[in-house]
N, C-alpha and C positions, 0 to 999 in steps of 0.2 A: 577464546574460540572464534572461529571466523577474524572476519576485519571488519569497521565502521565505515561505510559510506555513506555519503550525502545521496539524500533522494530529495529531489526538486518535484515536487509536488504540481499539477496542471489546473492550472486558473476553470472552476464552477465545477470541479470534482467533489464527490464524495470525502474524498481522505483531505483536499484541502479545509476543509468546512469541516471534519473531524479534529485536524491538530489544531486548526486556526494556525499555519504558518505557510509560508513559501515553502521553506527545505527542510529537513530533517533530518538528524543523523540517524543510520538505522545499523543493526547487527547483523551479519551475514556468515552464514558457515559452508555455503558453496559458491561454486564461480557459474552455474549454471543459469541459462537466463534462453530470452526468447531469440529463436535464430533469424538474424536483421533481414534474412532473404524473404519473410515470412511475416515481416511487417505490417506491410501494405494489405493482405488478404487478412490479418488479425483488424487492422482497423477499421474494415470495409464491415464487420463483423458488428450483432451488438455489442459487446463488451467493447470496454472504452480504453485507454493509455490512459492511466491518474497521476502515474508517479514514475520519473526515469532517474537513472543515477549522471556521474558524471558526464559521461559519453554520451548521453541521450540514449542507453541502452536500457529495455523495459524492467523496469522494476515492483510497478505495481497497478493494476487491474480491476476494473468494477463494472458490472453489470446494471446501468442507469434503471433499468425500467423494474429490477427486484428489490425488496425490501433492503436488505442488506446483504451485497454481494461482495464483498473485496477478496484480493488473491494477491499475495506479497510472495516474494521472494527472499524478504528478511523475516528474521522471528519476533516478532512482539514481545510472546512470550519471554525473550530474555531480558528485555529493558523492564520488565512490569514486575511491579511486587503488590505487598497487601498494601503499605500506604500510599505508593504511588504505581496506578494503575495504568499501564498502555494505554492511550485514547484511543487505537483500533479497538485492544480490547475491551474499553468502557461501549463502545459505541455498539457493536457487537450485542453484547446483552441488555441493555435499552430497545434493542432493534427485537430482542427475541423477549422482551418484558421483562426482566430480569432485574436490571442496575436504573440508579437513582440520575 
């Protein structure tokens, strides 16, 4: 399903401090994404750029000043099983009381 891309992760982000890593490979099942004309008024914004793919094209999104905000353009949910859990979605239910 989809393709695997690298998402490069942005230095004192949320999702960096979630994976512990620079880059990530992530699963994707559209090619939809944020339109580049529309950058610069996304970042002027609170939400943040956490995570781009190859291109420097936005991939992944987070709201600094909310508990846990994150917004992906890949699925988590496909990498995550019961013994090994997506770190989004470990981080996710910690955030909401949940996971250990």
């Amino acid at each position: 399903m989809g393709t695997v891309e690298t998402v490069s992760l942005m230095g004192g982000s949320a999702a960096r401090q979630i994976y512990g890593q620079d880059a990530v490979p992530e699963q994707f099942a559209c090619n939809y994404g944020l339109n580049p004309l529309y950058r610069d008024v996304f970042e002027g914004s609170a939400l943040r750029v956490a995570g781009v793919g190859p291109e420097g094209e936005v991939r992944l999104v987070e709201l600094p000043a909310h508990p846990f905000y994150v917004a992906t353009l890949f699925l988590p949910q496909v990498r995550s099983s019961p013994d090994e859990p997506h770190p989004l979605i470990m981080a996710y239910l910690r955030a909401a009381g949940l996971g250990s």
